[in-house]
C-alpha positions in Angstrom: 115.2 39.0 29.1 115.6 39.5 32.6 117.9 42.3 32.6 117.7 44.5 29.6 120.8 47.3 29.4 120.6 50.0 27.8 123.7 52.8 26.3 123.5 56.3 27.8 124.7 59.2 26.4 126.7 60.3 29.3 128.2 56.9 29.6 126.2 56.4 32.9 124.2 52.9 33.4 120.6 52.5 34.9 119.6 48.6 36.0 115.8 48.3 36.2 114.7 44.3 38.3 112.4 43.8 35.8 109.1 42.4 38.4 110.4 44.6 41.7 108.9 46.8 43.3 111.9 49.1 44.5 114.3 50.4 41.4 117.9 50.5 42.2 120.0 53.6 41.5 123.6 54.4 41.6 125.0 57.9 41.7 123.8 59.1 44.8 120.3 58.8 43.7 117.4 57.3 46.1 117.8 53.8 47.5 114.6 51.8 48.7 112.2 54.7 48.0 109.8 53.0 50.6 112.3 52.8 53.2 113.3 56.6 53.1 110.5 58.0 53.0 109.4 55.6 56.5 112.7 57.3 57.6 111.2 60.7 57.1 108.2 60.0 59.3 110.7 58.8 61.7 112.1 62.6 62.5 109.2 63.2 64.1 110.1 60.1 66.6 112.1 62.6 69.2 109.3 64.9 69.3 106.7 62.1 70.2 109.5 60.7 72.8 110.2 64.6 74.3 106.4 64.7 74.7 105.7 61.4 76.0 108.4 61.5 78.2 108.7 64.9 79.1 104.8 66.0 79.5 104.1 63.3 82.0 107.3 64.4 83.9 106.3 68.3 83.6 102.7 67.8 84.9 104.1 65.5 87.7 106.3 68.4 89.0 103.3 70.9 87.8 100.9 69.2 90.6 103.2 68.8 93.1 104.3 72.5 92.7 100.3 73.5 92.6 100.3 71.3 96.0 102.9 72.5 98.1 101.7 76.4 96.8 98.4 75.4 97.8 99.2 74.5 101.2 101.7 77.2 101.5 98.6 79.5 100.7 96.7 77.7 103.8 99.4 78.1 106.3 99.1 81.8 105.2 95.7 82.4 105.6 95.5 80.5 108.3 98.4 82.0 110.2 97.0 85.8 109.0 93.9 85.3 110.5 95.7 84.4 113.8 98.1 86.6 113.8 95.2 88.8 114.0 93.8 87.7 117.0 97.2 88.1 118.7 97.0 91.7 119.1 93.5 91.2 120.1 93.6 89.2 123.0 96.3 91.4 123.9 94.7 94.3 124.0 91.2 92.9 125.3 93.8 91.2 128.5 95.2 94.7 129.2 91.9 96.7 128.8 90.3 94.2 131.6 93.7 94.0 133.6 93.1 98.1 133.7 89.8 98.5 134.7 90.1 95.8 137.3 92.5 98.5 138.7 90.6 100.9 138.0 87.7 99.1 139.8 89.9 98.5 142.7 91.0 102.2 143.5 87.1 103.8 142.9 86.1 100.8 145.6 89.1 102.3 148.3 88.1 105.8 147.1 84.0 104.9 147.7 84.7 103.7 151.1 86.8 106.6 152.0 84.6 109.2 151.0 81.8 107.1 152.9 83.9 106.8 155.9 85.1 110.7 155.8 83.6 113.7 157.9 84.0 117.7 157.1 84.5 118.0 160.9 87.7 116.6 162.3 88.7 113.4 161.7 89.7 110.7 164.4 92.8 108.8 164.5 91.1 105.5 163.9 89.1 107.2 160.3 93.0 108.7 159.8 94.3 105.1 160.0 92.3 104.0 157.9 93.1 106.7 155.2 96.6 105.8 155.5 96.4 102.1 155.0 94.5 103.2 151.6 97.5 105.2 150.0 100.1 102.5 151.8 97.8 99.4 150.1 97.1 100.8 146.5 100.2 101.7 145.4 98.4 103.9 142.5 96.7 106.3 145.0 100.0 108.4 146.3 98.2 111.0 147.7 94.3 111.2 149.5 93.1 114.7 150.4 89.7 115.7 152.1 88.0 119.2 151.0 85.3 121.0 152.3 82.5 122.9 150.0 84.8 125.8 150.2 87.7 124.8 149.0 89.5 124.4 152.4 92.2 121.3 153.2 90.3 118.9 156.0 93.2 116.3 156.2 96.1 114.6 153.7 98.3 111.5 153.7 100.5 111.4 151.1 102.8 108.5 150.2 106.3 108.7 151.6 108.2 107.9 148.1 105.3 109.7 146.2 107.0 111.3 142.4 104.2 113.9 142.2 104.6 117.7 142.9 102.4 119.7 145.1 99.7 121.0 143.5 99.6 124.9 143.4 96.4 125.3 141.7 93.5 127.0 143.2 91.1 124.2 143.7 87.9 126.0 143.9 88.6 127.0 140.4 89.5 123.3 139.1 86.6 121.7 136.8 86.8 118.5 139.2 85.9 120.5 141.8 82.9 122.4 140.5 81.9 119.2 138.7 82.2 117.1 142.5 81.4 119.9 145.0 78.6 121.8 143.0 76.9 119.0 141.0 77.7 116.1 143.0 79.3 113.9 140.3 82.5 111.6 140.5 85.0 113.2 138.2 88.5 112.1 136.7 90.6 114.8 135.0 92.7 114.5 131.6 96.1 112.8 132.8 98.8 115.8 133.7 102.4 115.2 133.5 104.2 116.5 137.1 107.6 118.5 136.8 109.3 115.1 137.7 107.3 113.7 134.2 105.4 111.0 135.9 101.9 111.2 134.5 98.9 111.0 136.7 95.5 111.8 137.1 93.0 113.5 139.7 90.0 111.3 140.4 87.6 113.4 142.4 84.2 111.7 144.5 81.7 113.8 146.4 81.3 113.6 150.4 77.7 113.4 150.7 75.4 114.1 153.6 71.6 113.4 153.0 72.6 113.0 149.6 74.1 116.7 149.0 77.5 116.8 148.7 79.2 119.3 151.3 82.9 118.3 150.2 84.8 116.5 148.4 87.9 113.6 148.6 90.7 113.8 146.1 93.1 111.1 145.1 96.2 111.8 142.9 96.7 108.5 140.9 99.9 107.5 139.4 99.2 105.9 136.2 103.0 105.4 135.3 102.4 102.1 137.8 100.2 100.7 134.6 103.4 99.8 133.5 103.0 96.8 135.6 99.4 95.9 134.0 100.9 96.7 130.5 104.0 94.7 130.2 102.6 91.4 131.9 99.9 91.6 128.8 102.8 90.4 126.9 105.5 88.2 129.2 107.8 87.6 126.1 108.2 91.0 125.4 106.9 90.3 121.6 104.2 92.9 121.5 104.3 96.6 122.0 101.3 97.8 124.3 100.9 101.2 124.8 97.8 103.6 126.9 96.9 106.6 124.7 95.1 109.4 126.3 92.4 110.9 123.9 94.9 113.9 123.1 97.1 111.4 121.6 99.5 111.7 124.6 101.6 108.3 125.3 100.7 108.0 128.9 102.0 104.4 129.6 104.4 101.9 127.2 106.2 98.5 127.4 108.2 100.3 125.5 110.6 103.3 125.1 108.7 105.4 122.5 110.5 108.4 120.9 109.3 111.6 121.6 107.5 113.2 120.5 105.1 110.5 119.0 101.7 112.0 119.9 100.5 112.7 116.4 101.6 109.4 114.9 100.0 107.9 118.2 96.9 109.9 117.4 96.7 108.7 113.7 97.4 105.3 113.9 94.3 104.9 117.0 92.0 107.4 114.5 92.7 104.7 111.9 92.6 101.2 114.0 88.8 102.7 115.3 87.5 104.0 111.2 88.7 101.1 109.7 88.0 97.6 111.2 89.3 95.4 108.3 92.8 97.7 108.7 95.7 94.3 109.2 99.1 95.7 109.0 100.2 99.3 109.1 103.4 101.1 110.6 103.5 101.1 113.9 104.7 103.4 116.8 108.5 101.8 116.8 108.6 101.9 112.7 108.4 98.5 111.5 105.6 96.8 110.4 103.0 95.9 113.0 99.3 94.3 113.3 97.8 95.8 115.4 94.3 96.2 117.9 92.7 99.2 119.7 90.2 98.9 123.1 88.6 101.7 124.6 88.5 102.2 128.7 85.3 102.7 129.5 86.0 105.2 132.5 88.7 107.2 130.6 88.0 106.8 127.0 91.6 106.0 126.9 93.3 103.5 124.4 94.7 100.3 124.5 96.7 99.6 121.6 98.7 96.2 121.4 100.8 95.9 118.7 102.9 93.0 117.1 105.6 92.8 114.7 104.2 91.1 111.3 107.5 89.1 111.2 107.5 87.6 114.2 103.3 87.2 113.7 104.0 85.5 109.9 107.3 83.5 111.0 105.6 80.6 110.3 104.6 81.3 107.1 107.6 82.5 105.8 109.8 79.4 106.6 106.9 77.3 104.6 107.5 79.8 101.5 111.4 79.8 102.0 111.1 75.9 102.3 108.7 76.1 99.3 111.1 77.8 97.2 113.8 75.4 98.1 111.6 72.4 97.3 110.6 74.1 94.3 114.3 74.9 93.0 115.5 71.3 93.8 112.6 70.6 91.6 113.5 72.5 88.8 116.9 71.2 89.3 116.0 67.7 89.0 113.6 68.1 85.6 117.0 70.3 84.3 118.7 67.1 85.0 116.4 64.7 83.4 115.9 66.4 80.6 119.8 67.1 80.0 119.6 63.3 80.3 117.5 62.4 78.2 119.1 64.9 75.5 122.3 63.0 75.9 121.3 59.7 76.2 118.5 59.5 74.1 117.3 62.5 72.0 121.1 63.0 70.5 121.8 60.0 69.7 118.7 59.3 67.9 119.2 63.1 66.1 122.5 61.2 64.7 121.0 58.1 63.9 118.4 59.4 62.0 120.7 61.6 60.0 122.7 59.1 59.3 119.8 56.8 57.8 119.0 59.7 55.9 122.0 59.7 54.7 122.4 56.2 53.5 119.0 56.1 51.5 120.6 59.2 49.6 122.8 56.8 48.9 125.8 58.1 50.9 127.3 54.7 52.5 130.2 56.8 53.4 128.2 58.5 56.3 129.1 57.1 59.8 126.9 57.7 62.5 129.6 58.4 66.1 127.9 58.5 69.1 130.2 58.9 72.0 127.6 57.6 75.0 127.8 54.1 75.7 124.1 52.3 75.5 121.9 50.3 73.2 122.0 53.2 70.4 125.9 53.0 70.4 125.8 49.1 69.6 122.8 50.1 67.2 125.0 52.7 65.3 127.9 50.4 65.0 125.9 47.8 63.5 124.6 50.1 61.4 128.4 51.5 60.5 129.1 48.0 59.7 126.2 47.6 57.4 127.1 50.7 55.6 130.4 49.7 55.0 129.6 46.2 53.6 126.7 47.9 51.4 129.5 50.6 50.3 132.1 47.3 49.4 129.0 45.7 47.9 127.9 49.0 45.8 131.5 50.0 45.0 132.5 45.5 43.4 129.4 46.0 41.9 129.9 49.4 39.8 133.1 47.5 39.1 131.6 45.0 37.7 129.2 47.0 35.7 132.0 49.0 34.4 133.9 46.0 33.5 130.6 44.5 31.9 130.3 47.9 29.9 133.4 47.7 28.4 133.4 44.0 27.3 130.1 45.1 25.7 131.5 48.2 24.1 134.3 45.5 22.6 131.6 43.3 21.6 129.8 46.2 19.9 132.8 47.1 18.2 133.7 43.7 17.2 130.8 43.5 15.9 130.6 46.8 14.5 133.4 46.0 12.4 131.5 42.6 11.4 129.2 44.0 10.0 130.9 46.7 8.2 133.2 43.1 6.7 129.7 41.7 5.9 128.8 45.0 4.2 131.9 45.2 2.1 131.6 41.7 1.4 128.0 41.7 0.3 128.7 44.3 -2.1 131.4 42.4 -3.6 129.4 39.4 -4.3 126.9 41.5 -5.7 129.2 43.0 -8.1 130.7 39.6 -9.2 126.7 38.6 -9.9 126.2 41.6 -12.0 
């Protein structure tokens, strides 16, 4: 027989296809074994599209992050090791602007004292002094000393900002030092009453090369401020002249007072430590800075420059690199929402509702509300479970109906036999 039924207990019928290879089951049990369990492989399908997708996608944006962060990194070494040589050149410009006027007044000074007598001068060698203080506009005063101590001649400059000075002379180190040992001498810079700072620069007056007096020249340093502020035309950097007290004697800048300590402690530290880049500087915000020494003076030259204005460059790469970086994270957000919605959602629900249909549940519908291929594919696939559940639901009809002509059959025949049973006996009895 091809089909071969067989009376259950329960009242529940099982169909075997005698020959197949996939048994048929009603009841919510399993339908096409072979085909669910390829479904069940098939859950992994979202994961192998999120990864195939998704990791190329993530690397693409991982490079070009590594890229722009690399090149960001370049600009920022590159700028940092300028934006040390800034201050330098700075500093190095104003140190040789300095002693060029340094130079200039000890050349006017050498060829006064040259050109000088102890005895009394004449009006041509006084000329000549007073074109000196009217030419250099640093030397404000030029005075002539014998070896005693006594004033030979003065000119002094007509707008000059400096006191008189009331010292005794003989008792001044620049004069023991330039009268008694014969040695050109420049004092520590003094501050007048008026607080314009200058210093004394002292030379000998020598006759057969022993000094028998002595010119002076008061120089007003405050006209540095000249030499100092042209190192930096755009008014960017702060340059500075501090004395080796730690005294601010000249500044592009208004410095509060008093800074001499701070002044002292950032030069201490710009000369110890050579690899120093950024530190606080005199105005409070964060500088890079440079120190030179004069060489007559042992003065300093400090040049200093704001590290914004130094790393502006750099910082509009890393804001622009943040940007970039954000619309980037922006866009995979976007791709992958996408992709979620369009693709890894609906195939969720169309796998779910395959699942459901070799369970034997052909009343599962699988609703995907985005319009694309996967929408046609799961109303197809509504369509076929809805013929499969007609098909399913005629055919348990069917097998119900066929059951309970069988059952009548039985019993029909049932009761046969029990007729053939009575009437077997009775002929048995009419033999015996």
């Amino acid at each position: 027989m091809g089909i071969r039924f067989e009376r259950r207990y329960n009242g529940k019928i099982d169909q075997w296809i005698e020959g197949g290879r996939r048994p048929l089951y009603f009841h919510n049990r399993p339908f096409w074994i072979k085909s669910c369990s390829r479904m069940r492989h098939s859950i992994a399908l979202r994961h192998r599209l999120l990864v195939r997708l998704g990791v190329p996608f993530s690397l693409f944006l991982l490079v070009l992050i590594i890229a722009l962060g690399s090149l960001t990194y370049y600009s920022y070494a590159r700028n940092r090791a300028e934006a040390a040589r800034v201050p330098e050149r700075i500093a190095y410009l104003t140190k040789e602007r300095i002693i060029s006027f340094f130079e200039n007044s000890h050349r006017n000074l050498v060829i006064a004292s040259k050109s000088a007598r102890i005895m009394q001068l004449t009006d041509t060698e006084r000329r000549f002094l007073d074109n000196i203080t009217k030419e250099d506009p640093a030397i404000i005063e030029l005075a002539i000393f014998d070896a005693n101590g006594s004033e030979i001649y003065k000119v002094e400059e007509a707008t000059a900002s400096i006191a008189p000075l009331s010292e005794d002379i003989t008792r001044a180190q620049y004069f023991i030092d330039t009268v008694h040992n014969g040695r050109e001498k420049i004092s520590e810079p003094k501050t007048s009453v008026y607080g314009t700072p200058y210093i004394i620069w002292a030379l000998p007056i020598l006759i057969n090369r022993r000094p028998v007096g002595m010119i002076r020249a008061t120089i007003d340093i405050s006209v540095l401020w000249e030499t100092v502020a042209s190192a930096s035309p755009d008014g960017t950097a702060h340059v500075y002249i501090v004395d080796t007290e730690g005294a601010i004697l000249v500044s592009n800048r208004s410095v509060p007072a008093p800074r001499s300590q701070f002044a002292r402690d950032i030069v201490i530290n710009l000369r110890n430590d050579s690899d120093i880049y950024s530190y606080t500087g005199l105005l409070n915000a964060e500088v890079v800075g440079q120190a030179e020494i004069l060489p007559l003076t042992d003065w300093i030259v400090v040049a200093e420059i704001p590290l914004s204005i130094l790393m502006a460059e750099t910082q509009k790469n890393t804001r622009i690199l943040l940007i970039f970086t954000f619309l980037l994270l922006l866009l995979a957000a976007y791709e992958f929402a996408t992709l979620r919605r369009y693709l890894f959602e609906p195939l969720s629900i169309l796998i779910k509702n395959v699942e459901n249909l070799g369970t034997g549940n052909y009343k599962a519908r699988a609703h995907i509300t985005v319009k694309n291929e996967l929408s046609v594919l799961a109303s197809v696939m509504n369509e076929m479970a809805e013929k499969i559940l007609q098909y399913t639901s005629g055919l348990e009809e069917q097998v119900k109906g066929r059951t309970k002509e069988l059952a009548e059959k039985v019993e029909i025949l049932d009761r046969a036999n029990q007729q053939l049973d009575r009437s077997g006996k009775l002929l048995i009895r009419r033999d015996l």
